[in-house]
N, C-alpha and C positions, 0 to 999 in steps of 0.2 A: 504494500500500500504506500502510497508517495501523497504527501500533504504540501500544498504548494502555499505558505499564507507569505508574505511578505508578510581575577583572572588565574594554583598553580599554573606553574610557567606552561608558556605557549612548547608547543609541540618537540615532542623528540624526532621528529619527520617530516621535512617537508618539501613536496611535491610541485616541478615545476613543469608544465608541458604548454610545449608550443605547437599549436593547429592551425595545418594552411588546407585549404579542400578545395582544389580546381577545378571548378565542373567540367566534364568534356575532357578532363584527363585522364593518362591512363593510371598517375599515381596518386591515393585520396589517402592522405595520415588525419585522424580525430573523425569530425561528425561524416555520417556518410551524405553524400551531395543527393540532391532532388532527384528521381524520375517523374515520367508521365503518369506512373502506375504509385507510386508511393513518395509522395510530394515532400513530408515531412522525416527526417531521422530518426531512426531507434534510438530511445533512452536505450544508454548501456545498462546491461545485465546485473545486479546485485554479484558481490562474489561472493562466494559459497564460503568462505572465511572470511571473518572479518577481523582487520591488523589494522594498525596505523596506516601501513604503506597502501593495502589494497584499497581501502577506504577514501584514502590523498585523491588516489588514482582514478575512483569510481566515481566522485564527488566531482574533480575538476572536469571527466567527459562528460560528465551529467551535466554541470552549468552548459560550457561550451556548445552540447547539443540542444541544450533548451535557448540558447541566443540564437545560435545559427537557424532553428525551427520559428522563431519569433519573424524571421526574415523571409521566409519560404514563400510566402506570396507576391512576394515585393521579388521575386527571380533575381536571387543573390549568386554572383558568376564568382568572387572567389571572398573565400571566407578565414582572414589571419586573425586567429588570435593568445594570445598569452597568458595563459591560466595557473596559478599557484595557489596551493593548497596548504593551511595549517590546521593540524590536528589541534583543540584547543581544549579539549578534557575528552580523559580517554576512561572509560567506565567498562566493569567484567562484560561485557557483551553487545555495549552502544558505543557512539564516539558524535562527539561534538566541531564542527569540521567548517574553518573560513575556507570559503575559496572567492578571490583577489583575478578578474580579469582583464585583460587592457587587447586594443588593436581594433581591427574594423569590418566592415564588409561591404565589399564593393555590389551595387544592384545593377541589371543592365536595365539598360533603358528603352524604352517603346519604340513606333516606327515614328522617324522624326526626332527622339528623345537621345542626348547622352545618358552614359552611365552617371551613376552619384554613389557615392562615399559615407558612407554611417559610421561612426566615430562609435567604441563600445568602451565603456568602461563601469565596470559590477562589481560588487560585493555580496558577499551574500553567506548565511549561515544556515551549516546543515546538520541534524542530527541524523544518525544514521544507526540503525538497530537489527535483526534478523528479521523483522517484519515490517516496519516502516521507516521511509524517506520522506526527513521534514526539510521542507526548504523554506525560508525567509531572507528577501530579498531589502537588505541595508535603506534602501532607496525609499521604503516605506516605512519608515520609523515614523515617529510622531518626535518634533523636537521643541523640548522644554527646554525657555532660556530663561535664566538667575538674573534678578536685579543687577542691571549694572552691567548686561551681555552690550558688546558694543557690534555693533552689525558689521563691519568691516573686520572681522573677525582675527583682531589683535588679541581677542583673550579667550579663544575658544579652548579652553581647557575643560576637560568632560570625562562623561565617561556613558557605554550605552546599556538597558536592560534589555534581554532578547527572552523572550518568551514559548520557549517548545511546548508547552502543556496543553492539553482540549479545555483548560477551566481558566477564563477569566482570573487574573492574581492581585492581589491587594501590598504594593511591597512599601516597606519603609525600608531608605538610606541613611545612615549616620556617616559624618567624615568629619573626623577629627579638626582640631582647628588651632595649630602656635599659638601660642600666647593666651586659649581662653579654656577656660574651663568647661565651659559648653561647648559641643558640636554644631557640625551643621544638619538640619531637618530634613528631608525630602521624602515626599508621597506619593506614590500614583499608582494608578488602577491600568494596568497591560493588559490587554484582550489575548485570547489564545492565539497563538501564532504570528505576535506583534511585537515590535520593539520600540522602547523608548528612548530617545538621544538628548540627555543632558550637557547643555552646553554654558559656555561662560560662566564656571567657576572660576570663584575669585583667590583661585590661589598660582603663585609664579609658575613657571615651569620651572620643572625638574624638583618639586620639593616632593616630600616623600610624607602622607598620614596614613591612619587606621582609616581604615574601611570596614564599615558591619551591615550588610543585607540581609533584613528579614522579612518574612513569609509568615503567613499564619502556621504553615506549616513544618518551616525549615529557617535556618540561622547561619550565615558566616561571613566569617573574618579573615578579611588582608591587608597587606598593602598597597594604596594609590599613590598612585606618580602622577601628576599632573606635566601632560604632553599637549604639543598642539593637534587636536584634532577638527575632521567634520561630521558627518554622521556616522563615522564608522571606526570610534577610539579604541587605542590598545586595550585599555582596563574593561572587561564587560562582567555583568552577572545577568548568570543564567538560570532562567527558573526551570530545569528539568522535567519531560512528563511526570516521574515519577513525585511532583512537587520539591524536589529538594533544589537547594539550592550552591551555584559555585562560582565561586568569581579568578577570573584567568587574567593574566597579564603577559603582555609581548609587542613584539614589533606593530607600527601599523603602518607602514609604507612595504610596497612590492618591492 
């Protein structure tokens, strides 16, 4: 079953694969290219094990085929693009999985028409289990700005909540704060298969607080760093189907 809704340390694995598909030729590496008879690509196959490395693998053909299929009517002639995978919590039998794409797809054009050029660039987070593939696409986040977010985004320090559960979540953030004995507050209500992107927090970069994300159901503690991000920041907590919760930290540039 595949659910499409739109930090321990980030990955011991990660996966980097480059896809060029040239219709009309005789060589096609990544999504397979259109016929008359079957317009759109196969989702690649779950693998029958699932590893970090298999999972990188599955995860980034998966994006990849699902942008190239988003282009299929629009008669896409050749299709590059650059797809990298980080495993970002790896659990006894699921795994929680960015994959980071960049490059484009050239479309041909009508009679009278040139070709045109579509710029791709996705994010996206996937849990992945023996029986479901949850995808949530970064681009649909909901973004909450802090008193004092400056729109020219000189203080976009943040962090995001992604939400893999079928249940609506109720989460409270604490984040520590130099100099005060109180914390900072935040509240929000994620819908299932939804994320929230916190932005313009008022702390420099590179400083380092406690972080506590709770759930009615689940509790935990790390450390934030405060980076510049945009919708899709190093530090995330994740609320798990199985309600629990985990917050990961890592790179967030390709």
């Amino acid at each position: 079953m595949a659910v499409d809704g739109t930090l321990i340390m980030v990955s011991r694995v990660s996966v980097v694969v480059v896809l060029l598909t040239v219709l009309g030729s005789g060589c096609v590496t990544g999504p397979v290219s259109s016929t008359d008879t079957e317009p759109a690509a196969p989702l690649p196959e779950k693998p029958d094990t699932l590893t970090e490395r298999t999972v990188s693998n599955y995860t980034t053909t998966y994006e990849a085929t699902t942008i190239y299929n988003r282009y299929v009517d629009d008669n896409p002639t050749n299709n590059q693009l650059s797809c990298r995978s980080d495993v970002r919590v790896a659990l006894e039998s699921a795994f929680v999985v960015r994959v980071q794409c960049t490059g484009g797809v050239q479309l041909a054009g009508g009679i009278m028409e040139s070709d045109s050029h579509v710029d791709v660039a996705a994010s996206v987070q996937y849990y992945v289990s023996d029986d479901t593939t949850i995808r949530i696409d970064t681009a649909d986040f909901r973004a909450v700005r802090h008193q004092g977010y400056q729109p020219d985004g000189s203080d976009r320090t943040g962090f995001t909540l992604v939400n893999l559960a079928n249940d609506s979540a109720a989460v409270h953030v604490e984040l520590e704060r130099n100099g005060s004995a109180s914390p900072l507050h935040f509240e929000y209500d994620v819908d299932p298969y939804e994320g929230v992107a916190q932005l313009g927090l008022p702390f420099e970069y590179g400083t380092t607080r406690e972080m506590r994300i709770q759930t009615d159901d689940s509790t935990a503690t790390a450390e934030f760093t405060s980076e510049r991000i945009e919708f899709d920041a190093p530090t995330v907590g994740y609320i798990l189907p199985d309600g629990n919760v985990r917050i990961t930290a890592g790179p967030s540039e390709l």
